[in-house]
C-alpha positions, 0 to 999 in steps of 0.5 A, spaced: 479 471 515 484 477 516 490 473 514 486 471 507 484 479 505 491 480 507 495 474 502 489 477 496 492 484 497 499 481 496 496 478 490 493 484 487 499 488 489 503 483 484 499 486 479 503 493 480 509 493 484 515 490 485 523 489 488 529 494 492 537 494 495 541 497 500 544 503 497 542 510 500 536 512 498 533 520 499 526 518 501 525 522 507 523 516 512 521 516 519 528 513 523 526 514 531 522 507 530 523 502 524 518 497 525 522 490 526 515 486 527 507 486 527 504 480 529 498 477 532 502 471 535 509 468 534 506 464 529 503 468 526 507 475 525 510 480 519 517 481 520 521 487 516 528 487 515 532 495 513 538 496 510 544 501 512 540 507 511 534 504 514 530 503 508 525 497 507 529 491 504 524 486 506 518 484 508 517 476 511 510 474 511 510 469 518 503 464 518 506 456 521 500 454 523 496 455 516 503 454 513 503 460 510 509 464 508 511 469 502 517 474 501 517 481 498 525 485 497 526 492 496 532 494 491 535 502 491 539 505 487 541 512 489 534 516 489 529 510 489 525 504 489 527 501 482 526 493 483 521 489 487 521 482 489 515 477 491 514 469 493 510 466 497 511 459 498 504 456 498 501 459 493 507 458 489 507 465 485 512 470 484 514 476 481 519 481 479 517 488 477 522 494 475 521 501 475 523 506 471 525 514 472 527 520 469 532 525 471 528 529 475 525 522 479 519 521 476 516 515 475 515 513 468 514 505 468 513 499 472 514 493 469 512 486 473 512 479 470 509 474 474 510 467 475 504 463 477 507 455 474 500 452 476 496 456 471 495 452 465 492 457 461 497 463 463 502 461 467 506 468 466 503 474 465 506 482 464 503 488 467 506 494 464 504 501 468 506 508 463 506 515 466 505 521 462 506 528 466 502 534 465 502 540 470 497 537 477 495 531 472 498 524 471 496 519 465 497 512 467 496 507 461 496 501 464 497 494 460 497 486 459 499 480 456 493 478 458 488 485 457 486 490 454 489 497 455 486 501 461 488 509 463 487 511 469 487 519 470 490 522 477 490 529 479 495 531 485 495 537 489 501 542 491 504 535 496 504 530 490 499 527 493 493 523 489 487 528 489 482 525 485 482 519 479 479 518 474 477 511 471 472 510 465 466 508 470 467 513 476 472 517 478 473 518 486 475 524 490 481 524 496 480 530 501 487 531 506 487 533 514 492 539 516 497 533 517 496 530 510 492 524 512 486 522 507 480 524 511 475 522 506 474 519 500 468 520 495 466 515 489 462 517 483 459 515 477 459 518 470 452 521 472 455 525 479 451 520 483 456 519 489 456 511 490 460 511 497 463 515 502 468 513 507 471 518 513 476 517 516 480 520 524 487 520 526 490 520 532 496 525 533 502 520 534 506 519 529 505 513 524 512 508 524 510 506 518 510 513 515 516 515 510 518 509 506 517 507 498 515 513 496 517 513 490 513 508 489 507 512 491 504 512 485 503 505 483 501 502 491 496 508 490 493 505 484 493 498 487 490 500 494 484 504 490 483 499 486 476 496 489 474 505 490 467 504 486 466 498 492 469 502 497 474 498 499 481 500 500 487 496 501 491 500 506 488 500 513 490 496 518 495 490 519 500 490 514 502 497 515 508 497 509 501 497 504 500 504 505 505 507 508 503 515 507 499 516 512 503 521 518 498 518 523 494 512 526 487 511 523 483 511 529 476 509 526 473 508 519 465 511 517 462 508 511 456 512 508 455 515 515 455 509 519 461 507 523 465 500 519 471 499 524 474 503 530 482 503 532 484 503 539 493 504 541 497 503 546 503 507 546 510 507 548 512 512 552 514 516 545 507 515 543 508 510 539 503 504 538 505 498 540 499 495 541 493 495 536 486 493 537 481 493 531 474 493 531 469 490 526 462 493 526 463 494 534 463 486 536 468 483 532 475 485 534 482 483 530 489 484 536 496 485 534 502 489 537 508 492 533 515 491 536 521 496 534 
């Protein structure tokens, strides 16, 4: 249940982002607590690996008991992410994506090239995200072998961070808390008529997954927005490294007005979470612990 919504947003994240290395790195990363692994059981677990820095260099996707795992490595140069790998063993796919920047560290290109041998009709697909700057707004052209062209506008704040997006059938509004948490989320269509609305609240403990792939913000964002128009978001929740731009931890999640999930944490005594209990309209519940 969980496990596959997890494996579909590895999938879709192939579509948008790839690899990384072991030079340094600037990114301001959270170096109290580096998360060594989440996981339900010891069959079933997310592993996390860090360089001499201590930056994300790999992530391996643990499931024995369905016989389900993947890999995803980061590579660095100086400043930033600019290759990141992904295969998983069961479903047989891979891909590389390469990113691209200019002098002043921002972004220009994301280029993934993904194998899927077992797709007769296309079992090699390219993906290419262009960046254009003006000011607060980014023009995002994003292209494929196999589609046409989209282009998607993002307007960021004074932080950098994503304030609204713009698509062809809607566009979708992100408001921040004092600690630049997103607070809530607003979708329309083309007509002004709001579609969804999602709210979210925050402890005031520190996230341990907060301050890596920064300066891949751009791409994990338009990945993790991707479903807005449906109000679905890949980024809350087990698998913290999906977004990890968030300073605190989400303790529940409105939809339209009515509570959709509620997070309760226990901590460690410097307040980090190392317990996490997920629950589904108030009767199903999802349990992971975080080890350090």
């Amino acid at each position: 249940m969980k496990k596959i919504s997890i494996i579909l947003n590895t999938l879709f994240l192939l579509l948008l982002i790839s690899c990384s290395s072991d030079n340094d790195n600037n990114e301001l990363i959270n170096t109290n607590h580096l998360v060594k692994r989440e996981y339900v059981s010891n069959n079933v677990n997310l592993e996390y690996r860090y360089n001499t820095n201590e930056h994300l260099i790999r992530i391996i996707d643990i499931d024995n008991q369905e016989d389900i795992d993947s890999e995803t490595n980061f590579v660095y140069d100086s400043n930033n992410v600019v290759t990141r790998n992904f295969n998983s063993n069961i479903t047989n796919i891979s891909s590389i994506t390469n990113y691209s920047f200019n002098g002043n560290d921002k972004l220009l290109n994301a280029i993934s090239v993904i194998n899927e041998p077992n797709n007769t009709i296309n079992p090699t697909v390219t993906n290419i995200q262009e960046f254009s700057y003006n000011d607060n707004i980014i023009t995002v052209n994003i292209s494929s072998s196999v589609g046409d062209l989209v282009t998607v506008i993002l307007e960021v704040n004074s932080l950098g961070l994503v304030n609204k997006m713009i698509k062809s059938e809607y566009y979708t509004t992100i408001t921040y808390d004092s600690n630049e948490n997103i607070s809530e989320i607003k979708t329309f269509d083309n007509n002004d008529n709001l579609v969804d609305t999602s709210e979210y609240i925050y402890d005031n403990k520190p996230n341990p997954f907060y301050g890596q792939l920064k300066s891949i913000y751009l791409p994990i964002f338009l990945s993790s927005f991707s479903n807005a128009d449906v109000g679905v978001y890949g980024w809350d929740g087990y698998v913290g490294y999906d977004f990890p731009f968030l300073k605190n931890n989400i303790t529940s999640i409105s939809e339209n007005g009515n509570l959709d999930r509620d997070y309760t944490y226990q901590y460690n005594s410097e307040n980090y979470p190392i317990n996490v209990i997920e629950i589904f309209n108030g009767i199903n519940a999802f349990e992971y612990d975080i080890e350090y």
